[in-house]
C-alpha positions, 0 to 999 in steps of 0.5 A: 917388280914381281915379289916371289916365294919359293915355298918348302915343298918346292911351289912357287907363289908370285904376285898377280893382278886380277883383269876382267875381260869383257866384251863390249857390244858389237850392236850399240857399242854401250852394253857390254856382252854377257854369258846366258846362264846355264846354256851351252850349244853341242857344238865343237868347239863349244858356243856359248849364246850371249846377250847385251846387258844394254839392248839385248843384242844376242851372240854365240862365242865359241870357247870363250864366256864373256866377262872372265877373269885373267891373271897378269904376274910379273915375272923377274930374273933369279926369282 
């Protein structure tokens, strides 16, 4: 189980597990699907174009850019 820690001033710090979430290539099915730098379409919700690291398959992902970092705790009773 999660390991918590309340601290004096009331935060409470846990454990958590970094996860990359990538998004595989919907083409060749062997690249996986990154963020083109610096662009961002006017759109809303925001699109974002990527491009396969493999055969340069292009896409646009609306409010999300690929790969990103989740964090994953495990929450326990009683703290």
């Amino acid at each position: 189980m999660g390991c918590s820690q309340v601290m004096e001033n009331g935060i409470i710090e846990r454990e958590a597990t970094a996860i990359e979430v990538s998004m595989k290539c919907p083409a060749c099915s062997i690249g996986e699907m990154e963020i083109i730098s610096g662009m961002v379409l006017g759109s809303y919700p925001a699109q974002y174009p990527h491009k396969c690291n493999n055969c340069e398959y292009s896409q646009h992902y609306s409010g999300v850019q690929y790969p990103y970092i989740k964090y994953q705790t495990t929450i326990s009773s009683g703290l």
